[in-house]
N, C-alpha and C positions, 0 to 999 in steps of 0.2 A: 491523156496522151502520154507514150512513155519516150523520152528523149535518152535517145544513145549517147554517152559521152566515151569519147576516143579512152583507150586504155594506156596507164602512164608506163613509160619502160620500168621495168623492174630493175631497184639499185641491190648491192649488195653491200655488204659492210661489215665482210671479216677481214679481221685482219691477216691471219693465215691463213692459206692455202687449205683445203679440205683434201689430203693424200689417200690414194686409194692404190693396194695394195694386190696386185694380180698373182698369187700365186699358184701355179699349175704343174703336176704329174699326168704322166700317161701310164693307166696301171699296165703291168707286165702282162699279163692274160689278154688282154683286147686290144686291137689297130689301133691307130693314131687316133687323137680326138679332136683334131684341128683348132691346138688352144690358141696359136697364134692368130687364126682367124678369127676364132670370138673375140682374143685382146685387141685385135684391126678396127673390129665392128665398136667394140666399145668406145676407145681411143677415138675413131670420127664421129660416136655420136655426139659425146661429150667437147670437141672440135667446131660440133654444128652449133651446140647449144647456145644461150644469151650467158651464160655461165660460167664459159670455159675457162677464163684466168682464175676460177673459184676452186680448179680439179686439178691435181698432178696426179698421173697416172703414172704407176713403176710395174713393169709386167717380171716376175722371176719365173722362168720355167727351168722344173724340177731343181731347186735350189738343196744345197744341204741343210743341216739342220742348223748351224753357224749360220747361214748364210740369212736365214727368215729371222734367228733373234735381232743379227744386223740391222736388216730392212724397218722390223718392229720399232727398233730404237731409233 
């Protein structure tokens, strides 16, 4: 006989934040590539998730080249 046992919530146990770093161009030659919408999409999955105080999400669209060694750092 196989007995189900309820599954436990999942804990986490960092100490930092896991940062995740959205950086987007639209090349010159093609329309829009609607990054804002993928960064929306992403942004509330990770929102839904059991996870979420685990993720900071920082969206740069088309940043200069200062601007991404900032972000890195």
């Amino acid at each position: 006989m196989i007995q189900l046992v309820p599954a436990q919530p999942t804990t986490y146990t960092i100490m930092d934040k896991i940062r995740i770093l959205f950086v987007s161009a639209n090349p010159h030659e093609k329309g829009a590539l609607r990054l804002g919408e993928e960064v929306r999409v992403i942004g509330e999955a990770i929102s839904r998730s059991q996870a979420r105080d685990v993720f900071e999400l920082t969206f740069q669209p088309a940043p200069p080249m200062q601007a991404i060694s900032n972000a890195l750092l």
